[in-house]
C-alpha positions, 0 to 999 in steps of 0.5 A, a space after each residue: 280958362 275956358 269953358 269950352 273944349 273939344 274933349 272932356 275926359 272924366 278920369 286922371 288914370 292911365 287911360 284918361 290921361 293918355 287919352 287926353 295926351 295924345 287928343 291934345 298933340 294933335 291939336 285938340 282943346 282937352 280937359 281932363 276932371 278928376 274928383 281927386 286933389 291931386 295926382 297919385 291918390 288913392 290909388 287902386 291899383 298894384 301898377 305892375 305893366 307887362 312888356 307889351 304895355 312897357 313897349 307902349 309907352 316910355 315910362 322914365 327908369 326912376 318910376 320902375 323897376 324890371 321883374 324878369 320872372 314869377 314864382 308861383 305858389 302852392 297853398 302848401 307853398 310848393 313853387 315853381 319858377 316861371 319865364 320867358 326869354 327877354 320877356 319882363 315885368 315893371 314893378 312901378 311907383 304908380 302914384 310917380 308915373 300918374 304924376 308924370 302922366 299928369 304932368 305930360 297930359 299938360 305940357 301937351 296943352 290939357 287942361 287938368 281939373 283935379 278935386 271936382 267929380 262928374 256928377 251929369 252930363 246931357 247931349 244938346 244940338 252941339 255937344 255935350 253940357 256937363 252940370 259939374 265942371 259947368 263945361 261946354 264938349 264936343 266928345 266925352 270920354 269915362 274914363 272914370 274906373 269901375 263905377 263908371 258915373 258917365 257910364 249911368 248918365 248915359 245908359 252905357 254898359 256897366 261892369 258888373 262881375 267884380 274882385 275886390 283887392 286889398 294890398 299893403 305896402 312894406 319896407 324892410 321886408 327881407 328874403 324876397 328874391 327881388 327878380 320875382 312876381 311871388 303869386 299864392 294860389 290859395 281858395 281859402 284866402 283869396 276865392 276866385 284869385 290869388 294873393 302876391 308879394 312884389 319887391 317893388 319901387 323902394 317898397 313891398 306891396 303884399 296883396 290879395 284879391 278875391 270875389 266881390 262878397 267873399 272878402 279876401 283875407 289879409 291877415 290869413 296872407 299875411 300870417 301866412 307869408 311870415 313863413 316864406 319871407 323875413 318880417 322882423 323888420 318890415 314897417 307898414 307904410 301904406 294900404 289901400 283897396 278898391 274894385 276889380 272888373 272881371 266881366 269882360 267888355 261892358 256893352 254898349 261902350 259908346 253912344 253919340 259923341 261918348 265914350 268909354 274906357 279904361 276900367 269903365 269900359 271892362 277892358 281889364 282881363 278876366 284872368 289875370 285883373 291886369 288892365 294897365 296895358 289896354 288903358 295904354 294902348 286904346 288910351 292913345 288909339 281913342 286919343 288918335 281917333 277922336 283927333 281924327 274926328 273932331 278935326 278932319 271929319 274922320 269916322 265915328 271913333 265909339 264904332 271903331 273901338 267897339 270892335 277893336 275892343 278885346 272881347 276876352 272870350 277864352 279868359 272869360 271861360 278861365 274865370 268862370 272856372 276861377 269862380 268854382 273856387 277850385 279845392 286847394 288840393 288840387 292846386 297842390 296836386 296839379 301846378 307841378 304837372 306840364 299841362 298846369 305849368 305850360 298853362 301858366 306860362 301862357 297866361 302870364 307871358 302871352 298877353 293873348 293867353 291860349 291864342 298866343 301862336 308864339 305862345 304855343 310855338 315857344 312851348 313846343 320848342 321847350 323855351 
């Protein structure tokens, strides 16, 4: 394999590995690095993708499974359904749909690294010389997660307001209506979010996420959905955790022939945690631009995505009301009311939250 590639992207995720797809159709040298062994690991991620991200990109059927709505909970777990007609969520395999990612990143010619950590990195005349992989790039990508290490290399912006999330996967876990995303508002047990319980891929995934340094409490969540669901039967299977940026675009996202992505580049909304769609979409728009770049001598891609990047003003306002940790009380009082629940409805079924005309417009008609 050579040393020399017109593009290095630094990251296995949803963004790197669309990113690197995409750059490599349309006739680029690419190599992705990864310090993981192998596809799927570790994952940080509960892998739910909304309709607008499922549009994006076709993930093959025996990786998901469609949610058609969600059922939220009060602390004293009142509830309430919510949906939109022919929206829909993809509870996934997430470590299923990395591998087939990985797996589609090749069969378009890139060449994937795995078990090797970017450590440095320098611009000379030329391009960009990585100290570890030794390789030679003309553009860089991080796509490399919340602690971006490209990132500090390069003096770029750094997430810097973060949840931590925890989740467990189950089987045999009974009683869980499978055409619902169960979410539990509860301040006490997760400060600044929320706990879930998704009917998944062959399995349950039960988590909770909260502020970083106000550790949200798995075993309160758990303690607490023994009343809501059947676990005389359920077996652990798996646990994981890791962090969740909050704070919005990281500025600045690029610098001469580098750029940022994915969760590296904060592109992760600040109410919902959700980042799986917008590592889709400019995944594949950084992979088309930096094409354009590199072989016909198109404008600077870090410029153009700098301002198509979301800035998520409005959910930014949301999370900082999310972070006054707001009583229990009054999450008991107020989700049954209209404002409260056509204020949900917005957030989860209108990736464009309160500037979502057709959210408004949907709303106004009683759908």
């Amino acid at each position: 394999m050579s040393d020399r590639f017109d593009l290095v992207v630094v990251g296995a995720g949803f963004a790197g590995l669309v990113c690197a797809r995409v750059a490599a159709e349309r006739g680029l040298s690419v190599a992705v690095i990864e310090r993981k062994q192998e596809p799927g690991l570790q994952l940080h991620t509960t892998g739910i993708v909304v309709k607008e991200a499922a549009e994006e990109l076709q993930i093959p059927r025996q990786f998901t499974r469609a949610v058609p709505g969600i059922r939220l909970y009060t602390p004293r777990l009142r509830q309430i359904d919510l949906e939109s007609p022919g929206y829909y969520f993809l509870a996934t395999d997430t470590a299923g749909v990395l591998r087939w990612l990985s797996g589609e990143a090749e069969r378009a010619g890139a060449s994937l690294i795995y078990g090797v950590a970017f450590e440095s990195a320098r611009l000379e005349a030329g391009g960009i010389i990585l100290d570890s992989p030794a390789l030679h790039a003309r553009y860089l990508v991080g796509a490399d997660g919340a602690r971006s290490a490209v990132a500090r290399c390069f003096g770029l912006g750094v997430n810097r307001r973060m949840l931590v999330g925890v989740e467990s996967e189950y089987v045999g876990v009974a009683d869980i209506d499978p055409d619902r995303l169960h979410c539990f508002l509860d301040t006490d047990l997760s400060p600044g979010y929320l706990g879930w319980a998704v009917p998944g891929v062959g399995v349950t995934q039960i988590g909770l996420a909260g502020r970083l340094g106000a550790k949200p409490s798995a075993d309160g969540l758990a303690e607490k959905l023994a009343s809501v669901f059947d676990f005389s039967r359920a077996r652990l299977v798996e646990r994981r955790s890791g962090p969740i940026p909050v704070g919005g675009r990281v500025q600045p996202v690029a610098t001469e022939n580098v750029l940022l992505l994915g969760d590296a580049a904060g592109l992760v909304s600040p109410l919902t945690a959700g980042g799986i769609h917008p590592a889709f979409r400019y995944g594949r728009r950084a992979g088309e631009l930096i094409a354009a770049h590199l072989r016909h001598g198109g404008p600077d891609p870090g410029s153009i995505l700098a301002r198509e990047y979301p800035g998520y003003r409005w959910k930014s306002l949301l999370r900082h009301a999310l972070d006054c940790d707001p009583p229990n009380w009054l999450y008991d009082w107020t989700l049954g009311l209209p404002p409260m629940r056509a204020l949900a409805q917005l957030i989860y079924f209108h990736h464009e939250g309160l500037k979502s005309r057709a959210g408004w417009r949907a709303l106004l008609r009683g759908r």
